[in-house]
PDB file of N, CA, C and O in Angstrom:
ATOM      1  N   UNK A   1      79.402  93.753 -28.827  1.00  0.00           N
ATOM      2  CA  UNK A   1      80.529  94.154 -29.651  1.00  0.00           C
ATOM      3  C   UNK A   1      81.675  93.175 -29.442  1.00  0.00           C
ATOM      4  O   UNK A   1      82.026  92.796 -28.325  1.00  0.00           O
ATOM      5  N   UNK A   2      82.313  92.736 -30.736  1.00  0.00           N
ATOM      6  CA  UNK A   2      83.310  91.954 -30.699  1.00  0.00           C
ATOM      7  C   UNK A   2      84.293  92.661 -29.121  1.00  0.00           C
ATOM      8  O   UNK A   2      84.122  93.820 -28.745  1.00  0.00           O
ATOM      9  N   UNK A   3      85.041  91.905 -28.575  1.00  0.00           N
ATOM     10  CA  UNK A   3      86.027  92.203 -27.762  1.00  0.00           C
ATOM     11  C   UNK A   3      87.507  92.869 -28.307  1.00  0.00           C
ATOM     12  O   UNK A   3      88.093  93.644 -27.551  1.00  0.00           O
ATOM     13  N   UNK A   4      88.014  92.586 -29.468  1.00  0.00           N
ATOM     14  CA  UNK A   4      89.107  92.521 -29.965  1.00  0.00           C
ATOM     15  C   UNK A   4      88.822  93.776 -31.208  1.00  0.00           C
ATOM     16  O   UNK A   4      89.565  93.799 -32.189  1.00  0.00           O
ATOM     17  N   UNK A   5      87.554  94.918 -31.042  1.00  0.00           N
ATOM     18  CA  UNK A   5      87.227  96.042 -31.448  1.00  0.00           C
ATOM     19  C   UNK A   5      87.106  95.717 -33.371  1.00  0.00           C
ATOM     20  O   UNK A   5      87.452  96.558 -34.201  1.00  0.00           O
ATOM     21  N   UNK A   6      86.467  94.137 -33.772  1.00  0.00           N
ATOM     22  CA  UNK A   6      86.680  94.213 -35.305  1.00  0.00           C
ATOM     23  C   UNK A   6      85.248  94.363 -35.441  1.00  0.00           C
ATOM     24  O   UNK A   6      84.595  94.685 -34.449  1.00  0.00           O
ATOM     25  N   UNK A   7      84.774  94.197 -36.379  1.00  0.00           N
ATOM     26  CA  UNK A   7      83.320  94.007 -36.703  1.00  0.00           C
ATOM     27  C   UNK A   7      82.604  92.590 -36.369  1.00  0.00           C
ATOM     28  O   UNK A   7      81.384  92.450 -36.441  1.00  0.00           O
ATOM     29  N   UNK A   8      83.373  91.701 -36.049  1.00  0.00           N
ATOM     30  CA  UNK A   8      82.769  90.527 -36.176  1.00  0.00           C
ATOM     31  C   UNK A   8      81.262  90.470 -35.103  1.00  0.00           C
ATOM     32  O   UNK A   8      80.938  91.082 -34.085  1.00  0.00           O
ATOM     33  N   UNK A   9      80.738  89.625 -35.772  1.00  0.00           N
ATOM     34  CA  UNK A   9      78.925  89.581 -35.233  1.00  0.00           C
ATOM     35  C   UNK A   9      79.257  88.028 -34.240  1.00  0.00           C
ATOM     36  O   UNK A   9      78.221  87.466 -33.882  1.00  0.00           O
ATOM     37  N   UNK A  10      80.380  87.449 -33.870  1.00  0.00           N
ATOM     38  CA  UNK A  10      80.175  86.338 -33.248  1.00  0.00           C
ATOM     39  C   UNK A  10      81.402  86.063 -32.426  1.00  0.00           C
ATOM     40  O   UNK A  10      82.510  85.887 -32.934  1.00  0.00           O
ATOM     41  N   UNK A  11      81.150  86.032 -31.077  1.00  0.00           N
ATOM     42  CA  UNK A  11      82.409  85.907 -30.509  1.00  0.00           C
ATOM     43  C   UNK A  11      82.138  85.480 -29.357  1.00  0.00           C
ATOM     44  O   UNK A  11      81.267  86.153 -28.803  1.00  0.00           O
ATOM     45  N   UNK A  12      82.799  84.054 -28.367  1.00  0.00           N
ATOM     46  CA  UNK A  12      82.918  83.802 -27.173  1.00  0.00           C
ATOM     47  C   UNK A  12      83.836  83.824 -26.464  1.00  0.00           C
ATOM     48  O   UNK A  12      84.895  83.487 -26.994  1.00  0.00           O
ATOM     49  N   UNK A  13      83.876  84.146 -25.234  1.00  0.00           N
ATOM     50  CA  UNK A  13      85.175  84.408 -24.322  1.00  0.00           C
ATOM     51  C   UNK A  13      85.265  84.193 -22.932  1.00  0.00           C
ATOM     52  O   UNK A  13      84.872  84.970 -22.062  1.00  0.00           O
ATOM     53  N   UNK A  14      85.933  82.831 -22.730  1.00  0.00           N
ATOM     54  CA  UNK A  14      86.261  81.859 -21.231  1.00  0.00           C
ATOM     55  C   UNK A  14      86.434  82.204 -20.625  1.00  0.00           C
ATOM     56  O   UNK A  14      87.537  82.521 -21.070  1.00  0.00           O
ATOM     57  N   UNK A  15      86.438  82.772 -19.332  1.00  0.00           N
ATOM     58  CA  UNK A  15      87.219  83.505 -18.835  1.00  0.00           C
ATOM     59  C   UNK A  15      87.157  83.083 -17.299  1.00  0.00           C
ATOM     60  O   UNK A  15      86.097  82.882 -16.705  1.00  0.00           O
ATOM     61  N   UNK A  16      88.690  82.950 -16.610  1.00  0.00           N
ATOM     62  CA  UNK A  16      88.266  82.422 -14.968  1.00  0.00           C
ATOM     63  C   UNK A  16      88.949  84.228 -14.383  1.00  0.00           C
ATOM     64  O   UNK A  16      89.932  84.936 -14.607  1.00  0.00           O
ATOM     65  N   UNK A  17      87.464  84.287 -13.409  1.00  0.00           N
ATOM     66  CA  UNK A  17      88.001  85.294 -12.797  1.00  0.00           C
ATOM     67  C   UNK A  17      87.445  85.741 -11.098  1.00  0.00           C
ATOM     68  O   UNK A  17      86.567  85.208 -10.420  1.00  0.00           O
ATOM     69  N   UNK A  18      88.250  86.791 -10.811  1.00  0.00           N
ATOM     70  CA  UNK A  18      88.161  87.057  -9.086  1.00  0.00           C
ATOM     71  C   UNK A  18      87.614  88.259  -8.964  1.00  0.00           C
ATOM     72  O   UNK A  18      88.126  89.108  -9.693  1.00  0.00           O
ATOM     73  N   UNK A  19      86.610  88.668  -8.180  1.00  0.00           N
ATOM     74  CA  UNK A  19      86.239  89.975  -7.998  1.00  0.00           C
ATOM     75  C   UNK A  19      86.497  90.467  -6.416  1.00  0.00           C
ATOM     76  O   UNK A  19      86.441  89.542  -5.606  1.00  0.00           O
ATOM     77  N   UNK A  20      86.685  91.369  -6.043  1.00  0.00           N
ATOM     78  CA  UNK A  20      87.300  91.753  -4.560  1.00  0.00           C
ATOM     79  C   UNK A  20      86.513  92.990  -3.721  1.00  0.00           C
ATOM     80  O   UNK A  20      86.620  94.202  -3.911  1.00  0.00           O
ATOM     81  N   UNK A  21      86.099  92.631  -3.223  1.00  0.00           N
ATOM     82  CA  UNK A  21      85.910  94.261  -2.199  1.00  0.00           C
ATOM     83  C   UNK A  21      86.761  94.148  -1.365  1.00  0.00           C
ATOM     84  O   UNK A  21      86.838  93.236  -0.542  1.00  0.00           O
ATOM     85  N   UNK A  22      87.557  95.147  -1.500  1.00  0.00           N
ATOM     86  CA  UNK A  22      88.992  95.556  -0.494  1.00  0.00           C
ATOM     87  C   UNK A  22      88.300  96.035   0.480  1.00  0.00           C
ATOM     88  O   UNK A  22      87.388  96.861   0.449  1.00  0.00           O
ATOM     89  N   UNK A  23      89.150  95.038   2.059  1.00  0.00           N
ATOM     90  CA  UNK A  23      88.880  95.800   3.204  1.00  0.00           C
ATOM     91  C   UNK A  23      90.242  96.551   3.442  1.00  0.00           C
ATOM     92  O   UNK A  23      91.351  96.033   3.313  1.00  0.00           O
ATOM     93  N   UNK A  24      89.928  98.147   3.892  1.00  0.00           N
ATOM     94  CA  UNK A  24      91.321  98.899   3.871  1.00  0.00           C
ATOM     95  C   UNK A  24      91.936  98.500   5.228  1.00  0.00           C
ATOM     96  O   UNK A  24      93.108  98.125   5.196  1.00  0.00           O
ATOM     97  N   UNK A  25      91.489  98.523   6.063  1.00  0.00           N
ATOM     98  CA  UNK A  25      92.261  98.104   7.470  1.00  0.00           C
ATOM     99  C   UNK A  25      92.215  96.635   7.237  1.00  0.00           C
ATOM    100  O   UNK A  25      92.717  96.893   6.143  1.00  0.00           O
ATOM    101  N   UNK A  26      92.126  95.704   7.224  1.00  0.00           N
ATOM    102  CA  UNK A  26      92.364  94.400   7.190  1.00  0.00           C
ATOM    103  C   UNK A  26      92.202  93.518   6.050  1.00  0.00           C
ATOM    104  O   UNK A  26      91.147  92.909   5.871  1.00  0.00           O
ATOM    105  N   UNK A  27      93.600  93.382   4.956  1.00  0.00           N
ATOM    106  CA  UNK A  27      93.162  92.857   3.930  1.00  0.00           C
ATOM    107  C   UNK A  27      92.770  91.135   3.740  1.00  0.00           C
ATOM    108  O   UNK A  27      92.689  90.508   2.683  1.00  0.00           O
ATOM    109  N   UNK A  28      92.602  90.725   4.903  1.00  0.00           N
ATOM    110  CA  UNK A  28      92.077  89.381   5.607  1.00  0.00           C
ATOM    111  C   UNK A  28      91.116  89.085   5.491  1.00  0.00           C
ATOM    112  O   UNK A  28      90.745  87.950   5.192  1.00  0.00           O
ATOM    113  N   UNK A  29      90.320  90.207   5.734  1.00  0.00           N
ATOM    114  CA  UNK A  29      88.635  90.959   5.795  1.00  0.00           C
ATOM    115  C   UNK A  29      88.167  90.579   4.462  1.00  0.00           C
ATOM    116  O   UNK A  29      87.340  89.675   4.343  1.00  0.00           O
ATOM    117  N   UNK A  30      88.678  91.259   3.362  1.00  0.00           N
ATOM    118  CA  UNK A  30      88.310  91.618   1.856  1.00  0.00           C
ATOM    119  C   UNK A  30      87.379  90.283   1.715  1.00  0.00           C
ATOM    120  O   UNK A  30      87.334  89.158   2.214  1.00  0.00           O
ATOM    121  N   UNK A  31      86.609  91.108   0.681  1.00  0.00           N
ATOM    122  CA  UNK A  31      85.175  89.804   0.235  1.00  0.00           C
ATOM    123  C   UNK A  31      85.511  89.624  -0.984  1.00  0.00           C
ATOM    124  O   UNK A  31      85.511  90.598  -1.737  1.00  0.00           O
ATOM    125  N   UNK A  32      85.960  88.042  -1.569  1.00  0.00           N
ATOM    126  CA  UNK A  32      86.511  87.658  -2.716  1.00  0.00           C
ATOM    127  C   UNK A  32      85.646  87.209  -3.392  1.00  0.00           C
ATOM    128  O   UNK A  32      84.804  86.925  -2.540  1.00  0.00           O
ATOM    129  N   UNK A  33      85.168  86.889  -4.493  1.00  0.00           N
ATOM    130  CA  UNK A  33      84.390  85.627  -4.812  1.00  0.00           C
ATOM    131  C   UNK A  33      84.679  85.399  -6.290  1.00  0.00           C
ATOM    132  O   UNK A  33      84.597  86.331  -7.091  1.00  0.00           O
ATOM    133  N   UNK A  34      85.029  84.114  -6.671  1.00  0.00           N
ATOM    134  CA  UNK A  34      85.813  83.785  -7.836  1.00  0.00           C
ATOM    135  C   UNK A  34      84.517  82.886  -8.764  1.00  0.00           C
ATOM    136  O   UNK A  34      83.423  82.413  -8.459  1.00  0.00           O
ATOM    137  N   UNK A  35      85.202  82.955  -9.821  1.00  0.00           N
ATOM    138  CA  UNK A  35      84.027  82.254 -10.623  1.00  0.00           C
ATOM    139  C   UNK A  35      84.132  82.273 -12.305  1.00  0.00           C
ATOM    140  O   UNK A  35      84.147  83.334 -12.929  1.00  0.00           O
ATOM    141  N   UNK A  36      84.196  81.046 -12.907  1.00  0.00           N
ATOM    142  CA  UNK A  36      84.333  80.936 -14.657  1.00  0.00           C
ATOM    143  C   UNK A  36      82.793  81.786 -15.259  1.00  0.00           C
ATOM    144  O   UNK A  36      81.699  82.155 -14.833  1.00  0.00           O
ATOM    145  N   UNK A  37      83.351  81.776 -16.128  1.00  0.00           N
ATOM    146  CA  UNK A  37      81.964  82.261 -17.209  1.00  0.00           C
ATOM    147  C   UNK A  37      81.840  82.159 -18.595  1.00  0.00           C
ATOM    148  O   UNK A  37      82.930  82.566 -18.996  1.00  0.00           O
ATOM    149  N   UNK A  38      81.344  81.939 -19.315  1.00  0.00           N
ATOM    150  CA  UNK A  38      81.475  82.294 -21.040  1.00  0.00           C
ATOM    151  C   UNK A  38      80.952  83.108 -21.683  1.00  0.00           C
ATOM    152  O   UNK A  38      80.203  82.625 -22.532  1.00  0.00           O
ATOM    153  N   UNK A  39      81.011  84.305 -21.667  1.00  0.00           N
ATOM    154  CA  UNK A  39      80.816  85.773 -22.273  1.00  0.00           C
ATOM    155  C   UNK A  39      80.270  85.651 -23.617  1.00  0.00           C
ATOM    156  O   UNK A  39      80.229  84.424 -23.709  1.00  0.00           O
ATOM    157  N   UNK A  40      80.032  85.890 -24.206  1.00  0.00           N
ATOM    158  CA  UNK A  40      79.523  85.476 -25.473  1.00  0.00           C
ATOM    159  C   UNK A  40      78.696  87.008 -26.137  1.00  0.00           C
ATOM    160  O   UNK A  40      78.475  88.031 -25.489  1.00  0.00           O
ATOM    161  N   UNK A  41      78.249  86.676 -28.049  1.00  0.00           N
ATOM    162  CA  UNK A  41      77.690  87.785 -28.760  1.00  0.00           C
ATOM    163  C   UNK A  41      75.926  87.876 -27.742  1.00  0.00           C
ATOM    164  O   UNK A  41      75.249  88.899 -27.637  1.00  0.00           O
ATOM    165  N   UNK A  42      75.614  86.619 -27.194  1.00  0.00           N
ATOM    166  CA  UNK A  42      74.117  86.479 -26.454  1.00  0.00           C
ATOM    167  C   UNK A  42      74.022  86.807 -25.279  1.00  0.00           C
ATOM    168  O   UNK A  42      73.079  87.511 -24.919  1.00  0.00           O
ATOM    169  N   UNK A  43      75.000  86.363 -24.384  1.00  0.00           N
ATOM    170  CA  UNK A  43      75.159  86.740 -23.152  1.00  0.00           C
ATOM    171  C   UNK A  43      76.283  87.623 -22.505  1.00  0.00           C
ATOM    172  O   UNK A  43      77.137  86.835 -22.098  1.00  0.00           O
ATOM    173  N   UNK A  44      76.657  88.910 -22.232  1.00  0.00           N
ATOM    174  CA  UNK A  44      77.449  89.403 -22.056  1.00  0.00           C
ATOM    175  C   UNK A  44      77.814  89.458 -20.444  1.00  0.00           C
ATOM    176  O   UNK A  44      79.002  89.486 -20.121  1.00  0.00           O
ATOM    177  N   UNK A  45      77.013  89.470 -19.664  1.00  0.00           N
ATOM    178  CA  UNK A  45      77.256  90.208 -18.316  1.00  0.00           C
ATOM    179  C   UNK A  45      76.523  88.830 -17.723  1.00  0.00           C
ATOM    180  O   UNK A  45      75.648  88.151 -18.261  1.00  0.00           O
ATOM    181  N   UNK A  46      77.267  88.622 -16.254  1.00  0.00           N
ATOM    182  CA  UNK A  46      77.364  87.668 -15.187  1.00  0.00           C
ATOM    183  C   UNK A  46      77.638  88.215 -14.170  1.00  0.00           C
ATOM    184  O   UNK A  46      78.308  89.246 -14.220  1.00  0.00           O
ATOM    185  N   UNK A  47      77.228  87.721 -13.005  1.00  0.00           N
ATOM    186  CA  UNK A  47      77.406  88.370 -11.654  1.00  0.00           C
ATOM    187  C   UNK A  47      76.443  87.648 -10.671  1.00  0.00           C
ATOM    188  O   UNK A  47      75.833  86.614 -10.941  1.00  0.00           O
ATOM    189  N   UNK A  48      76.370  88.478  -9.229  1.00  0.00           N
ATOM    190  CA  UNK A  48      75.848  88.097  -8.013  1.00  0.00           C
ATOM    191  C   UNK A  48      74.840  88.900  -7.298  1.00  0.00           C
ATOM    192  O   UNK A  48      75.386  89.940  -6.927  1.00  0.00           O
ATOM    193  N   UNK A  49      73.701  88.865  -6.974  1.00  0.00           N
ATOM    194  CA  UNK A  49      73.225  89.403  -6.325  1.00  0.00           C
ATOM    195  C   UNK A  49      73.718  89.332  -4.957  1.00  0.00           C
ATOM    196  O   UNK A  49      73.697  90.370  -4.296  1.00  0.00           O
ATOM    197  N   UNK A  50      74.017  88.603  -4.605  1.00  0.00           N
ATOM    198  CA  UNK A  50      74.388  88.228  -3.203  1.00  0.00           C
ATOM    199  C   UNK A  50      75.673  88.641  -2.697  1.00  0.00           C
ATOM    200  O   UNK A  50      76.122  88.327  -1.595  1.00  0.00           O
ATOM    201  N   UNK A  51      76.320  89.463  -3.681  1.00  0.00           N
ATOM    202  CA  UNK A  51      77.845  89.278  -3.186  1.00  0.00           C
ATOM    203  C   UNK A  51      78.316  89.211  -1.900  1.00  0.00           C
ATOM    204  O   UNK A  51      79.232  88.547  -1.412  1.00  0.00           O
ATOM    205  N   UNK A  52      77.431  90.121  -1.353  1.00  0.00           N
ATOM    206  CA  UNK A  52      78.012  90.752  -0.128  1.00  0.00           C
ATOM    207  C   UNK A  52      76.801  91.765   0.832  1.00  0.00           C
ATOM    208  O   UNK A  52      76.533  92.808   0.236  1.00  0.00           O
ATOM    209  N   UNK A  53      76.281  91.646   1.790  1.00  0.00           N
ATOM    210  CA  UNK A  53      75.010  92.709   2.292  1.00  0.00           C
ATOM    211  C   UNK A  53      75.850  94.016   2.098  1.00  0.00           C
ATOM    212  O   UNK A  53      77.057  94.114   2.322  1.00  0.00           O
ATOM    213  N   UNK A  54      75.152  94.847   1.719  1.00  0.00           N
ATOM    214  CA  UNK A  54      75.751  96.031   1.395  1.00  0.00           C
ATOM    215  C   UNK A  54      75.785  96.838   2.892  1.00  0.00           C
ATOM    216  O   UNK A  54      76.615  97.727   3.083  1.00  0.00           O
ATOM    217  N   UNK A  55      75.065  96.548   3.656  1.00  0.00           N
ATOM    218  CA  UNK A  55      75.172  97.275   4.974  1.00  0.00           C
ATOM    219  C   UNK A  55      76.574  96.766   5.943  1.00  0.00           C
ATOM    220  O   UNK A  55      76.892  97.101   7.085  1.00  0.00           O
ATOM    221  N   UNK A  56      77.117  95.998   5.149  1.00  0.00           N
ATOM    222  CA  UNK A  56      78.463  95.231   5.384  1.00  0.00           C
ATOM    223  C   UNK A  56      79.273  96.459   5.305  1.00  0.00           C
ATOM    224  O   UNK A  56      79.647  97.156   6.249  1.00  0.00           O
ATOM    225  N   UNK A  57      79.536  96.662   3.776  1.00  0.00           N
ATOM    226  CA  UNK A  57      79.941  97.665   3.164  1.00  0.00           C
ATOM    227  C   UNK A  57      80.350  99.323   3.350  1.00  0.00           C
ATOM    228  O   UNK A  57      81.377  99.983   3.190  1.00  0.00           O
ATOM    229  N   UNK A  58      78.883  99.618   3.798  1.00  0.00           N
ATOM    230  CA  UNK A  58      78.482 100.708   4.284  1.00  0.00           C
ATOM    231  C   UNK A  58      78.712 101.092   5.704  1.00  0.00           C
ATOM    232  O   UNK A  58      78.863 102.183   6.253  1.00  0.00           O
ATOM    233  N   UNK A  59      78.693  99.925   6.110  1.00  0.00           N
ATOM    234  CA  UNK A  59      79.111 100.741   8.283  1.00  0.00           C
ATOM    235  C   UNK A  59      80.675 101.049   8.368  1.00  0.00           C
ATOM    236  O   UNK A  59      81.436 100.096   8.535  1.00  0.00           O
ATOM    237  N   UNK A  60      81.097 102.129   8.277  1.00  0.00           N
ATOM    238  CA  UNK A  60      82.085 103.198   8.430  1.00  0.00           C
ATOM    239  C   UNK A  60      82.858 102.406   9.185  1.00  0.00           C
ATOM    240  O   UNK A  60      83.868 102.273   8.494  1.00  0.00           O
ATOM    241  N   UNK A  61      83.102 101.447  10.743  1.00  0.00           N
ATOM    242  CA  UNK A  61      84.112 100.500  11.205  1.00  0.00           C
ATOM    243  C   UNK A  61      84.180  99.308  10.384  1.00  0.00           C
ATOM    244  O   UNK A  61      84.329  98.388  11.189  1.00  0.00           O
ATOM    245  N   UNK A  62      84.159  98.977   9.561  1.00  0.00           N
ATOM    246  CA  UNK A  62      83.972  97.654   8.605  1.00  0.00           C
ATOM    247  C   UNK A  62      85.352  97.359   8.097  1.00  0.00           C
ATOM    248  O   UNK A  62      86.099  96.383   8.165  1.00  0.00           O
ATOM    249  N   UNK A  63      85.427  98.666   7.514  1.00  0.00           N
ATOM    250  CA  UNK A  63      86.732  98.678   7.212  1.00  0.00           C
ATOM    251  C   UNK A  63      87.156  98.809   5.611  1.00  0.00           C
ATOM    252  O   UNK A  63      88.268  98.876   5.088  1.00  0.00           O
ATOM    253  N   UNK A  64      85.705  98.817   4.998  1.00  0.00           N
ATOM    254  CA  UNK A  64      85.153  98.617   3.605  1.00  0.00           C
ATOM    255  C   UNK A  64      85.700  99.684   2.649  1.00  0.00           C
ATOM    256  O   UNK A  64      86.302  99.417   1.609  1.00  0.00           O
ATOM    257  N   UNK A  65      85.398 101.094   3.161  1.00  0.00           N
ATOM    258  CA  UNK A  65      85.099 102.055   2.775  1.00  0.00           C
ATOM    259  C   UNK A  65      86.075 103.013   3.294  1.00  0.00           C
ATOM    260  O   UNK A  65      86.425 103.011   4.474  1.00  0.00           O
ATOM    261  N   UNK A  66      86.720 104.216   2.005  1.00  0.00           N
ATOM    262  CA  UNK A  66      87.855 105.276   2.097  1.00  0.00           C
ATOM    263  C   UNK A  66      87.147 106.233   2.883  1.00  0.00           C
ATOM    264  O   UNK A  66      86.000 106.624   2.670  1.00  0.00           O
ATOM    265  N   UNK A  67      87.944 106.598   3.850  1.00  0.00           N
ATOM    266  CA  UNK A  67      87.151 107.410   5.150  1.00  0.00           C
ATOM    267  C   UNK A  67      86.325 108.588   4.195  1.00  0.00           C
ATOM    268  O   UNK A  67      85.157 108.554   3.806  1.00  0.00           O
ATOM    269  N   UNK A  68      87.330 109.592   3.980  1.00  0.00           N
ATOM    270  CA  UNK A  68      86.601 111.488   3.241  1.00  0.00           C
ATOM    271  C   UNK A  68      85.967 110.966   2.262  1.00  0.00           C
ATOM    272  O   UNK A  68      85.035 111.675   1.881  1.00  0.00           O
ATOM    273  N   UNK A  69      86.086 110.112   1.764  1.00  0.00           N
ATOM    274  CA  UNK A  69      85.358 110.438   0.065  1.00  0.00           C
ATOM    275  C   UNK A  69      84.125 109.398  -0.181  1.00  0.00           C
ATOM    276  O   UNK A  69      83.197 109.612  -0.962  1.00  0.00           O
ATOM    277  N   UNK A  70      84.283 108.236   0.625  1.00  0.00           N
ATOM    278  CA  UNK A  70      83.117 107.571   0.587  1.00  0.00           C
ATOM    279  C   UNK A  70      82.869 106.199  -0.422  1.00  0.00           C
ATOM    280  O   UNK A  70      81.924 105.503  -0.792  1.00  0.00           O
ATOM    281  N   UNK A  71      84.306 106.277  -0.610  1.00  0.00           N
ATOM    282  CA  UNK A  71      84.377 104.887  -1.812  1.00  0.00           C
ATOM    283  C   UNK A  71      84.540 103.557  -1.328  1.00  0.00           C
ATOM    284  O   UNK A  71      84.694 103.545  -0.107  1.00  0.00           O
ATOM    285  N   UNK A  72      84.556 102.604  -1.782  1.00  0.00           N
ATOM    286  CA  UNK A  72      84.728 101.376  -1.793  1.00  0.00           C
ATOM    287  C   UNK A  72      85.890 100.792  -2.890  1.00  0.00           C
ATOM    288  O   UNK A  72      85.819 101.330  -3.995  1.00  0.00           O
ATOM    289  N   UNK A  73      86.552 100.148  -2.791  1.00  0.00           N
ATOM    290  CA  UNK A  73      87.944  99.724  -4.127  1.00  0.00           C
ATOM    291  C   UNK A  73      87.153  98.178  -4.144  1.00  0.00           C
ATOM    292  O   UNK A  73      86.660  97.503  -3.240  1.00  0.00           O
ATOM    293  N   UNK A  74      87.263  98.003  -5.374  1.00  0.00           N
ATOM    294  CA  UNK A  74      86.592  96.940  -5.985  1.00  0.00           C
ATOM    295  C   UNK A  74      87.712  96.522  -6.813  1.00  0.00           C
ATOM    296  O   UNK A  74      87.898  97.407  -7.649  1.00  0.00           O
ATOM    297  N   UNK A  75      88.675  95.416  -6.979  1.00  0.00           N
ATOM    298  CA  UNK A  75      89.615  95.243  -7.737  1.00  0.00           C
ATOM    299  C   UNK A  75      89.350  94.159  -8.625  1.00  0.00           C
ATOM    300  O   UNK A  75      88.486  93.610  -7.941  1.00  0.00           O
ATOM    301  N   UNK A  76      89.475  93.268  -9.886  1.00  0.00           N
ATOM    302  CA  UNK A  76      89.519  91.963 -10.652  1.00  0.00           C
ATOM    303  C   UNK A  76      91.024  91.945 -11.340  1.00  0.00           C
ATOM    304  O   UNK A  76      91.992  92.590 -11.743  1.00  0.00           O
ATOM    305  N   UNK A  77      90.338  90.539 -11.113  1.00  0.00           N
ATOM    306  CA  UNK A  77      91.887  89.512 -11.844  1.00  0.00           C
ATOM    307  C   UNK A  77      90.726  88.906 -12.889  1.00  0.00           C
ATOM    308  O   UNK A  77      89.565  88.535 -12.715  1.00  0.00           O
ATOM    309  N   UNK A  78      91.633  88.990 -14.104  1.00  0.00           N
ATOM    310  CA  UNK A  78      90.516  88.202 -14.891  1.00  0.00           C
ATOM    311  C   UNK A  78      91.520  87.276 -15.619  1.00  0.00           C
ATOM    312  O   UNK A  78      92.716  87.570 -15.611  1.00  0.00           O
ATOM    313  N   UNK A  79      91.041  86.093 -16.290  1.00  0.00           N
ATOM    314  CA  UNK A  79      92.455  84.969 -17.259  1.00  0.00           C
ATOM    315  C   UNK A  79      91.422  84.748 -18.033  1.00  0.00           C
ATOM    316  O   UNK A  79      90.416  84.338 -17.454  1.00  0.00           O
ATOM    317  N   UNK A  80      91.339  84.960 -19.669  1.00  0.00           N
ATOM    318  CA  UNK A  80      90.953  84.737 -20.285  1.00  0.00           C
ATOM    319  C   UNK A  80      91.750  82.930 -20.804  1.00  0.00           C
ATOM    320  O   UNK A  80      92.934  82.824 -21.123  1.00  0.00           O
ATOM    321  N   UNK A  81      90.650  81.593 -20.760  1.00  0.00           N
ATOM    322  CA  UNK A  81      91.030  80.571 -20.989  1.00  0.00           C
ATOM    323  C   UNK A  81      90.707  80.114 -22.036  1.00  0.00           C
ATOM    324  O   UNK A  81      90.863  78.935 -22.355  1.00  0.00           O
ATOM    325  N   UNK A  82      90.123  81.134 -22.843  1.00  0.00           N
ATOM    326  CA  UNK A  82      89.230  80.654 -24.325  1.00  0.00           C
ATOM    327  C   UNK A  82      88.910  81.714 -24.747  1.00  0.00           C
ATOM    328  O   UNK A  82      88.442  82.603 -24.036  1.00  0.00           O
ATOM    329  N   UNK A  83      89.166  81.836 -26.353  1.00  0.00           N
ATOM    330  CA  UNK A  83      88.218  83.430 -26.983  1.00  0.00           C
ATOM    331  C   UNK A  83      88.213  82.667 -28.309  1.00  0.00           C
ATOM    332  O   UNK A  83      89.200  82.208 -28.884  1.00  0.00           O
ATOM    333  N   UNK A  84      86.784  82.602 -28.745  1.00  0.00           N
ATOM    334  CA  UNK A  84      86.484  82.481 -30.579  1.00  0.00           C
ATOM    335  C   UNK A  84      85.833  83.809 -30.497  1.00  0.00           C
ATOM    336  O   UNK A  84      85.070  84.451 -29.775  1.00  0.00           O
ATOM    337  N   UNK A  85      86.647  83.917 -31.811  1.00  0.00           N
ATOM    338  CA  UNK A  85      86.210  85.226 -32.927  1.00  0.00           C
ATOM    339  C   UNK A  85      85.986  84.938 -34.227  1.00  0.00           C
ATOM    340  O   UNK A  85      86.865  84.589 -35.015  1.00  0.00           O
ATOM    341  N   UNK A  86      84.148  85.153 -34.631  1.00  0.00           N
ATOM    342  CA  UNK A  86      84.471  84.399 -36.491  1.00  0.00           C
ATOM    343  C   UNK A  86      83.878  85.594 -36.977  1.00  0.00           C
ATOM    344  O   UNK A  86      83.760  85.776 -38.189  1.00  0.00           O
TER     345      UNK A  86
END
């Protein structure tokens, strides 16, 4: 689906961006990893298998994870550096 919610069937979109796993006790800690992409009507979704071992994540002193509830905060910065829409 177009980005900009029109009908159009063709659209690419530049984009430099940061993805984060917040460490709550030490924001020193946090696992960043930055990276361009070009989004497009063919390719929509990009990412990492590797981001991070999830048993990182998961061990309760890590620092990863909201004590009661069991979450993780995952934050992005995104800069769109290019968008065609035809």
């Amino acid at each position: 689906m177009d980005p900009r919610g029109t009908s159009s069937t063709k659209w690419d979109s530049f984009a430099s961006y940061r993805l984060t796993v917040v460490n709550l006790t030490d924001d020193s800690q946090s696992i960043h990893r930055d990276s361009r992409h070009i989004f497009s009507t063919k390719k929509k979704s990009h990412g990492w298998c590797d981001f991070t071992p999830s048993a990182t994540i998961l061990d309760a002193k890590s620092g990863f994870l909201v004590s009661d509830d069991c979450c993780v905060v995952i934050t992005t910065d995104i800069l769109i550096l290019n968008e065609i829409v035809v």
